[in-house]
N, C-alpha and C positions, 0 to 999 in steps of 0.2 A: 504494500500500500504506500502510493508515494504522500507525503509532507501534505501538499492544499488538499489532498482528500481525506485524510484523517483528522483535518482541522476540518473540514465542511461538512464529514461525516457525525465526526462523534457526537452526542448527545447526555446531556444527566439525565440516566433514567431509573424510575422511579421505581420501577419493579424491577424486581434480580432475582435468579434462582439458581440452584447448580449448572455447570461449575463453575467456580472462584480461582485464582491461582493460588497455590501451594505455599505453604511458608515458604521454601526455597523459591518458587517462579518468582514471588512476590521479592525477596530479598534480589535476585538478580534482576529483577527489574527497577528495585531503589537503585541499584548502581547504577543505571543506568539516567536515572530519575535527578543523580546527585551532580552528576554533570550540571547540570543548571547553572547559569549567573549568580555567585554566590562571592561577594568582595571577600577576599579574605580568606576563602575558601573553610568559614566559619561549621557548616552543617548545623545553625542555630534552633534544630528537631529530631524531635525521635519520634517514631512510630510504635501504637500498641494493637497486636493485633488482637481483636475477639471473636471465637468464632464458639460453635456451637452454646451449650447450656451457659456459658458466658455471656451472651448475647442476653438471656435474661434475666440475668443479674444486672446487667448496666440498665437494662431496662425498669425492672423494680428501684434501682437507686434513682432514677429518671421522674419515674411517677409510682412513689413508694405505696401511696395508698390505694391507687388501680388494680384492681385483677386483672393479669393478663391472660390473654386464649394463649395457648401452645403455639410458640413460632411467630404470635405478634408482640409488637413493641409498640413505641409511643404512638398513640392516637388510633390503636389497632391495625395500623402499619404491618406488612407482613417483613420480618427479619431478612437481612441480605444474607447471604453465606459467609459473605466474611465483611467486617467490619473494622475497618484501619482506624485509628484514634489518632491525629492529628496535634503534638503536641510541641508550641514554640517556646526553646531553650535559651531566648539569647542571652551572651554573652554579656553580665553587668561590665560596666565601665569600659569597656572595647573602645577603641579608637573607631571602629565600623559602628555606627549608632545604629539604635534600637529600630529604625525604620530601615533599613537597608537589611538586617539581618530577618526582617519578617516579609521583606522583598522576595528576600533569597530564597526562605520555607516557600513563600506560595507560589514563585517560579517551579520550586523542583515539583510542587503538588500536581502543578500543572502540566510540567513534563512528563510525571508518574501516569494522570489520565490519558495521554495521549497513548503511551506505552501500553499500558491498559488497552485503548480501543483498538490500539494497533496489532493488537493480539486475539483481539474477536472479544474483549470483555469488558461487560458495561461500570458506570462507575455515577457515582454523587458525591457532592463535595455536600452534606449537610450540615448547616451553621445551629443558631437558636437556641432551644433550655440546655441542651448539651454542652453549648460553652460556657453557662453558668449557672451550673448545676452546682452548688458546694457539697453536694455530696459523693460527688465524682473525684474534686481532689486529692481524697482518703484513698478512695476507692482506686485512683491512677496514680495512688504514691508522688504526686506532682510535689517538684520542691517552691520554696519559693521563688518567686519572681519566674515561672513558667507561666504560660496561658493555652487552656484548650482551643486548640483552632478551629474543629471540627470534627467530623469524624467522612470518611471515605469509604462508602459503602460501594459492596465489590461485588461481583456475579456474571452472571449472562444476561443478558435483555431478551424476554420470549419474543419481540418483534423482530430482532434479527437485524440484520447489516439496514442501513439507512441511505437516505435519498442524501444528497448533497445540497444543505443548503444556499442558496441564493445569496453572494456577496452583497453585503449590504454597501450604501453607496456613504461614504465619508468623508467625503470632498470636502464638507466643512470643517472636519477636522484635523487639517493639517493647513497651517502657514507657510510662506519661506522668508525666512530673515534677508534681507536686502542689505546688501555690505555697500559702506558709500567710503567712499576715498577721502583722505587725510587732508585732500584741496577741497574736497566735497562738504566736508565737515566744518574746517575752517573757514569755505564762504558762509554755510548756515551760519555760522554763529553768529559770524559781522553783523548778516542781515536781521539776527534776530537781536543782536543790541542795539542794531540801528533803527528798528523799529520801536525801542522804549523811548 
């Protein structure tokens, strides 16, 4: 699959079912993943994986006083097969500040899901109670000064390979900076003090 089709392809989707990649697929696809644009080459995240009767424990810590059915999770959500837990480590007092290092996590997250789709497996980047769940901290041994990102739920999509979406058109979103010459500059000025 080349590069503009697995970006025009891929998709967050919402239902996942077997198969997930394997702790190891999964580990040799973070290598892959870790390449990213990362200053410093800090890796300011770790990854937790959870997968089976684990899934409903995060789940019970999520919304403790919910019955869950067998296999769902929050909001009766049916569980992915495997569920990546998203957590940023950065580095206190680094010379690479605290925004450049949480760059670098959601670059490789992002590189992670392409690798992902490019393998035939679907994925979601889920935000919301999970990253501020306090009873998750305990629960993910987080030290201080980490933060839950998310979590990456993993599987297959029963809809199977996807259409390519339609580039959206951006034109407005891009300027080009105009370089003006050192005579260029120096007449504006004149004229602009000649005009007070």
């Amino acid at each position: 699959m080349d590069v503009m089709t697995a970006i025009t392809t891929r998709r967050s989707e919402r239902v996942l079912t077997d198969p997930a990649p394997s702790d190891e697929e999964f580990h040799y696809l973070l290598r892959g993943a870790a390449t990213a644009p990362d200053h410093g080459r800090l890796r300011p995240w770790r990854w937790i994986l959870v997968r089976g009767e684990a899934r409903a424990a995060l789940a019970r810590t999520l919304t403790p006083k919910a019955p869950q059915a067998a296999g769902k999770g929050v909001r009766g959500r049916q569980e992915p097969p495997l569920r990546a837990l998203l957590v940023f480590a950065p580095l206190p007092r680094h010379r690479i500040p605290d925004w450049e290092q949480l760059a670098a996590s959601c670059s490789m997250t992002h590189a992670l899901m392409m690798l992902l789709h490019a393998r035939g497996y679907g994925s979601i980047w889920r935000t919301g109670r999970l990253c501020t769940s306090p009873g998750l901290r305990g629960l993910l041994h987080m030290a201080d000064g980490e933060r839950l990102l998310g979590s990456l739920d993993i599987g297959t999509s029963p809809k199977g390979p996807r259409q390519r979406r339609p580039l959206p058109d951006v034109s407005d979103r891009v300027s080009v900076l105009e370089t003006v010459t050192a005579a260029g500059a120096a007449r504006g000025l004149r004229e602009a003090v000649g005009a007070e």
